[in-house]
C-alpha positions as CSV (number, residue, x, y, z in Angstrom):
1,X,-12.8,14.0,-20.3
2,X,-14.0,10.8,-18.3
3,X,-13.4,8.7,-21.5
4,X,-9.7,9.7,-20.8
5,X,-9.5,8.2,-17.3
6,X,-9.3,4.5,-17.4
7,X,-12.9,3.6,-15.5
8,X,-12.0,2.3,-12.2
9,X,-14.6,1.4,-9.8
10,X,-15.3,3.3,-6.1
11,X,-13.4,0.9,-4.4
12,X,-10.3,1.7,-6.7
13,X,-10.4,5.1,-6.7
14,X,-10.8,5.7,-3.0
15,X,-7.6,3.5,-2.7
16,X,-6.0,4.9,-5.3
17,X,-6.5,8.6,-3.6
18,X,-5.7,6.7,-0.2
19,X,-2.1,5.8,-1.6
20,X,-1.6,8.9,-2.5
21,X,-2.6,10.9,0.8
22,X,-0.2,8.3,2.5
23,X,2.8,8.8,0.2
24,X,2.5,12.3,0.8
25,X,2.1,12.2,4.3
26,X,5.2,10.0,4.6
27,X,7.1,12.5,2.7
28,X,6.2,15.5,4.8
29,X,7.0,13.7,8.0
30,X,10.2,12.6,6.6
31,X,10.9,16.2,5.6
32,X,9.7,17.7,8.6
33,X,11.9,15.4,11.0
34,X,14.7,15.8,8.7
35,X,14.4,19.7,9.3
36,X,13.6,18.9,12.9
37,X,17.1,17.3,13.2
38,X,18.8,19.4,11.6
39,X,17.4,23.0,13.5
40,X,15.6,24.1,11.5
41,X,11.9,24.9,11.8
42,X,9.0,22.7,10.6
43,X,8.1,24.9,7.1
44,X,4.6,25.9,7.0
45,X,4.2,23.4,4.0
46,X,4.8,20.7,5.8
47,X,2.8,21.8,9.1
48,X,0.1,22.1,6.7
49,X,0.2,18.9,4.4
50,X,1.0,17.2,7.8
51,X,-2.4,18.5,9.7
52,X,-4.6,17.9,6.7
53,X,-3.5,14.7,5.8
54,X,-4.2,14.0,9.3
55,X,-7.7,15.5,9.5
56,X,-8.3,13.8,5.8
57,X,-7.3,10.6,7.6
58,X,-9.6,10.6,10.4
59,X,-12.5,11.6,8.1
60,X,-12.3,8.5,5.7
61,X,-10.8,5.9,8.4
62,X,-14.0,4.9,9.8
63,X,-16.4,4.5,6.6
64,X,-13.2,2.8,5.0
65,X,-12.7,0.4,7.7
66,X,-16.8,0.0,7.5
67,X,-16.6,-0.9,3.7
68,X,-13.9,-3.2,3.9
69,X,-15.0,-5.0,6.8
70,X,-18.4,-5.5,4.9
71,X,-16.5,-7.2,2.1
72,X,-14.4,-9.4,4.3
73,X,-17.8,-10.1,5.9
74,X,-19.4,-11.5,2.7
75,X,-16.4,-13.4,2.1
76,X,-16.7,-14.8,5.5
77,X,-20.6,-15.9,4.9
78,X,-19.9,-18.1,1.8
79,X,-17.5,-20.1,2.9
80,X,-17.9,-23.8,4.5
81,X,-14.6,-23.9,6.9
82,X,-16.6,-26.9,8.9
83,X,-15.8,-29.2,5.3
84,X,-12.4,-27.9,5.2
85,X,-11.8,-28.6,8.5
86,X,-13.2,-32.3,8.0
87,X,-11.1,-32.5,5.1
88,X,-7.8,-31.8,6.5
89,X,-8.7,-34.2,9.2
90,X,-9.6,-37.0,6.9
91,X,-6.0,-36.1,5.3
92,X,-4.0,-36.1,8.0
93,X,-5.7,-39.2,9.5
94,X,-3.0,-41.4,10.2
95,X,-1.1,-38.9,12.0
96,X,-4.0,-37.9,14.2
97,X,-4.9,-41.4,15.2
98,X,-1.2,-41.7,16.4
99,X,-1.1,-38.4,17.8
100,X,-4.4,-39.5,19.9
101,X,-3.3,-42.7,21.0
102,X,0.5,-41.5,22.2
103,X,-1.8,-38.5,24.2
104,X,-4.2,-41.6,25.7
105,X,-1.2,-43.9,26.6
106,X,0.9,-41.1,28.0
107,X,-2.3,-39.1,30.2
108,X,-1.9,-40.1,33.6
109,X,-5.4,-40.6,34.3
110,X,-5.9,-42.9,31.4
111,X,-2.8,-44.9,32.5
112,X,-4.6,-47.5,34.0
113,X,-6.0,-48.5,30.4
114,X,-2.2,-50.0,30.3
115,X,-3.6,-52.8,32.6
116,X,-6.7,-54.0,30.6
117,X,-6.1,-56.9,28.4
118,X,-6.0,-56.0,24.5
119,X,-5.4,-52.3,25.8
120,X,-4.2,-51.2,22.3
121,X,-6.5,-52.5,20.7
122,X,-9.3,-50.3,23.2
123,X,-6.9,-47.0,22.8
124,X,-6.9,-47.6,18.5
125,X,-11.1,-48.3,18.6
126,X,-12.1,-45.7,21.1
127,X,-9.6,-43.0,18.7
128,X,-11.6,-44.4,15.5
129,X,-14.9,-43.9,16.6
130,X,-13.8,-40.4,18.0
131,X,-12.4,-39.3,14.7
132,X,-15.2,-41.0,13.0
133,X,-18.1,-38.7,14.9
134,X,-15.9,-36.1,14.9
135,X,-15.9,-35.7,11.7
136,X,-19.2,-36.2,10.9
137,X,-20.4,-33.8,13.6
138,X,-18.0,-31.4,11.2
139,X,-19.7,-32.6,7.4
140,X,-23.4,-32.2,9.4
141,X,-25.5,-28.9,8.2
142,X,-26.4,-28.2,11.6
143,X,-22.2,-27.7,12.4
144,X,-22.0,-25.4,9.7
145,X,-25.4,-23.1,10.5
146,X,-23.7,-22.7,14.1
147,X,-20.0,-21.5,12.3
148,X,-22.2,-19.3,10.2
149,X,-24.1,-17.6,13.7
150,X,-20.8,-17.2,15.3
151,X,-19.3,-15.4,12.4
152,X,-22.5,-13.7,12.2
153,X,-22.8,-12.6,15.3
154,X,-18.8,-11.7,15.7
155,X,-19.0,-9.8,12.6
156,X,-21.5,-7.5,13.5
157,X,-20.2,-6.8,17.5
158,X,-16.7,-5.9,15.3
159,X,-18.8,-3.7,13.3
160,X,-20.4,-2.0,15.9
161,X,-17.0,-1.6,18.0
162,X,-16.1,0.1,14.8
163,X,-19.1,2.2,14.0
164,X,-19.0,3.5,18.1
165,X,-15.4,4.1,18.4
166,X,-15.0,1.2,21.5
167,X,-11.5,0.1,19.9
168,X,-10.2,3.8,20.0
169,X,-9.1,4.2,23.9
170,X,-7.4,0.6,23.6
171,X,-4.6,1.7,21.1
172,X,-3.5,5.0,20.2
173,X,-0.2,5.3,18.0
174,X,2.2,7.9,19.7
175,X,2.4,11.2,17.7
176,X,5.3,12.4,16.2
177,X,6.6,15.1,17.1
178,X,6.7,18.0,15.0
C-alpha cells in the first residue's frame, strides 16, 4: 500500500494534512455563519468539525511553529548578510557619497565646514574614508561573528517565547461566533 502513495517527506505530509484541516475548517465556518444568517441553527456537523479543528489546531500550532522556526533558523546561520550589505554599498557608491555630502552640507552643525577653504574638497575626503572603513568594518570576520551572535541569540529568545507561550496574551484573534 505505501508503494501507492507518492513518498513525501514529514514536512510534506504534516502540511499536506494542515491544508486540509484548514480547508475544512473554512468550510464549516462558512457554512455555519451562512446558517447563522439565515436562522437557522448551527448543525451539529459543523459544531463538531468546527471544535475539533480547533482543538486539532492548538495541538499541532506550537511544535509546527517550533519546526519551522528551526529551519528558518538554519537558514539564518549560513548566510553572510555583512558581504551583502558591503556589496550593495560598494554598488550604490556614487549615490551614497552624494547622499552623505548633501546630509554634511545641509546639517546645521556642520555648516560652519561652508567657511573653511577647499570645504568640498574636506566634505568629499572625510565621506571617502567613511565609506571606505565602513565597508571594511562590514567585509571583516569579526563583523560577521557578531551578526551571527545576534541572530543567535534572537533566535533562541523567539524560540523560547514560543516554547513558553509569552506571545499568547499579546494577540488573540476574536472568535467567531457560532
Amino acid at each position: 500500500m505505501t508503494e501507492a502513495l507518492p513518498q513525501f517527506s514529514t514536512t510534506q505530509w504534516v502540511l499536506i494534512i494542515v491544508g486540509i484541516v484548514l480547508v475544512v475548517a473554512i468550510v464549516a465556518g462558512l457554512l455555519g455563519r451562512a446558517l447563522i444568517r439565515r436562522g437557522l441553527q448551527e448543525p451539529f456537523v459543523v459544531r463538531f468539525i468546527n471544535r475539533s479543528t480547533d482543538r486539532l489546531v492548538a495541538a499541532i500550532k506550537k511544535p509546527l511553529t517550533v519546526a519551522v522556526l528551526d529551519e528558518v533558523a538554519d537558514v539564518l546561520r549560513t548566510g553572510n548578510y555583512t558581504r551583502n550589505l558591503a556589496a550593495a554599498l560598494e554598488e550604490n557608491q556614487s549615490q551614497l557619497r552624494a547622499m552623505i555630502a548633501e546630509k554634511i552640507k545641509n546639517d546645521p552643525t556642520a555648516g560652519r565646514i561652508g567657511l573653511l577653504p577647499f570645504h568640498d574638497r574636506i566634505v568629499d575626503e572625510v565621506t571617502e574614508t567613511a565609506l571606505r572603513v565602513f565597508l571594511e568594518v562590514l567585509l571583516d570576520p569579526r563583523t560577521d561573528e557578531l551578526v551571527s551572535d545576534l541572530l543567535r541569540d534572537n533566535i533562541d529568545q523567539i524560540r523560547q517565547a514560543v516554547r513558553e507561550n509569552q506571545h499568547e496574551p499579546v494577540r488573540r484573534p476574536s472568535p467567531l461566533p457560532r
